[in-house]
C-alpha positions as CSV (number, residue, x, y, z in Angstrom):
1,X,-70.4,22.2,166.9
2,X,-72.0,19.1,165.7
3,X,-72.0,16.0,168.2
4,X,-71.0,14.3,164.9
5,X,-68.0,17.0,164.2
6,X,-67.5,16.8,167.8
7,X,-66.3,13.0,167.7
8,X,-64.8,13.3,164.4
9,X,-62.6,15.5,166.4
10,X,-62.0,13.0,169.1
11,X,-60.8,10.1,166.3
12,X,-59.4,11.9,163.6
13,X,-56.4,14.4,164.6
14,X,-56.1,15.8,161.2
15,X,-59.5,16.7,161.0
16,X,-59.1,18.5,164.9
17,X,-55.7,20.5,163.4
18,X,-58.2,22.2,161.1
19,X,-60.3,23.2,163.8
20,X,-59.5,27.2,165.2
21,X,-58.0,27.4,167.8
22,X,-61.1,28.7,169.9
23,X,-62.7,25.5,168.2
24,X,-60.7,23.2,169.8
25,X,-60.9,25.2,173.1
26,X,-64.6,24.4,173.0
27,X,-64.7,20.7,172.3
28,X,-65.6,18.8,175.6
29,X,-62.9,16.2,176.9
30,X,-62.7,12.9,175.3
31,X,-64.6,10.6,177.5
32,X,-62.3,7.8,177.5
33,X,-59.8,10.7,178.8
34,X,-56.0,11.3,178.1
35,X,-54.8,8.8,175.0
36,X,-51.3,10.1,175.9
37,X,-49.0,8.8,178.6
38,X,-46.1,10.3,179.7
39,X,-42.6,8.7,180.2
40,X,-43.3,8.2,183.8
41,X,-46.6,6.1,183.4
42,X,-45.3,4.7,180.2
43,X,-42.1,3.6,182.8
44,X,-45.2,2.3,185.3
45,X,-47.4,0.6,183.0
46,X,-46.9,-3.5,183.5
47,X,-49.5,-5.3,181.7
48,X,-47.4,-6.3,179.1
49,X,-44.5,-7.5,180.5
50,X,-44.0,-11.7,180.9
51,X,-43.4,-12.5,184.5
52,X,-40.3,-14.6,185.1
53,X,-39.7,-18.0,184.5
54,X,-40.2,-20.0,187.6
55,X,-38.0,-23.4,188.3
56,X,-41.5,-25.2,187.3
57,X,-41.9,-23.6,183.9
58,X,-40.3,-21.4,181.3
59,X,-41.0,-19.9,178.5
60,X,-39.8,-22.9,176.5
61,X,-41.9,-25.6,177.9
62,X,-45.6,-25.8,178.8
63,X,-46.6,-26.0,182.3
């Protein structure tokens, strides 16, 4: 396979559903890794979440 088919593969998942089966058994992992999380990481994951108001500031007024 093509390094260019190989990362069309990567971004576009309708293009990897066409693929055989042994196809996609051949394609090397992605090297960003896993784009999925499971409910448990998802659950973990942080980053987004505000931190709480403090009795200094809130979320209403500036700091």
């Amino acid at each position: 396979m093509s390094q260019e088919n190989i990362i069309r593969a990567w971004k576009d998942e309708n293009f990897r559903q066409q693929l055989s089966e042994r196809e996609r058994d051949l394609l090397p992992e992605h090297p960003a890794g896993s784009i999925e999380l499971t409910d448990e990481e998802l659950g973990n994951a942080a980053g987004g979440l505000m931190p709480p108001p403090t009795r200094l500031c809130s979320y209403s007024s500036s700091c």
